[in-house]
Phi, psi and omega in degrees: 000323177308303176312273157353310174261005188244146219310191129312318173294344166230035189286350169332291207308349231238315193265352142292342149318292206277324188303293183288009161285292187284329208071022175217120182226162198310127188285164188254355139011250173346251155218146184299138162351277184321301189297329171285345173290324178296306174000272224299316158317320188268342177308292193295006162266010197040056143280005175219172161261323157129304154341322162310298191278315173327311192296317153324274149337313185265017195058029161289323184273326191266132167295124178319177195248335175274009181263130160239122196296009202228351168218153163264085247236089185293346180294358172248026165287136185250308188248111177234149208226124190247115194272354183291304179312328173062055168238193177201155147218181210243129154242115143316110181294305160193198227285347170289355184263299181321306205282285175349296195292301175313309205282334172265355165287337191254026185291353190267001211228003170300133188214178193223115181294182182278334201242091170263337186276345183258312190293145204253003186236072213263330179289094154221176187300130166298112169286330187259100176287012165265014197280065172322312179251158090040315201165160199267341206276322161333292195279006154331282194322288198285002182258335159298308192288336170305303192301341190299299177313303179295319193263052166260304174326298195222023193258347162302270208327309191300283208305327192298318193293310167332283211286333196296315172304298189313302175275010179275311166319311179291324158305325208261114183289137179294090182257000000 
């Protein structure tokens, strides 16, 4: 999510955060930061599926600028495979590895908030798969207008039924 929201103008600030958190910072390798952030904001706004562009981002289509066919460097292996166990698992080369990696584990839970012109953070994780914001404070607005809406609708009836209960209490003696 960090990636994803954070501004274009500061993604320095983004790969000096996590580099020194992971011990790994953005290769210059790959593709530059800014382009992998647009990447990454169109897998998660679903304008790609995502496969392509994935594949892209972790160097599989493209050749690495560090690669050489004639030497094997295992620490720049991503994927190792254990055959007594019968896995495979991902080691993150560096931090560009990292973002890639995080967006297809959270790919079913990716989400935009709904309140896009006030929020200031709009890429986040679903806790709900029905989750439209962000954050409660995001869904303040729409949940006033939802209320607005209703008891425009429906704030008479509610009331008349209301005040009718109310005074059937006051008739009805206290024993």
């Amino acid at each position: 999510m960090d990636f994803a929201n954070t501004h274009p103008e500061d993604l320095y600030r983004f790969d000096l955060k996590w580099g020194e958190r992971l011990g790994k910072g953005w290769p210059s390798t790959v593709q530059k930061i800014d382009e992998a952030q647009r990447a990454v904001r169109a897998v998660w706004d679903g304008k790609f599926a995502g496969d392509h562009i994935v594949n892209i981002g972790l160097g599989f289509l493209v050749p690495r600028a560090d690669y050489d066919p004639n030497w094997a460097d295992t620490s720049l292996t991503l994927f190792h495979v254990n055959w007594e166990e019968g896995y495979i698992w991902a080691s993150p080369r560096d931090l560009n590895d990292y973002v890639w990696l995080s967006l297809l584990q959270y790919s079913k839970r990716l989400a935009v908030c709904a309140n896009q012109d006030g929020c200031p953070t709009p890429y986040f994780i679903r806790n709900k798969a029905n989750q439209k914001y962000c954050s409660d404070g995001c869904a303040l607005p729409a949940q006033q207008e939802f209320k607005r809406q209703w008891w425009s609708a429906h704030g008479e009836k509610w009331r008349q039924k209301r005040m009718k209960q109310k005074s059937r209490w006051k008739r009805t003696p206290k024993t």
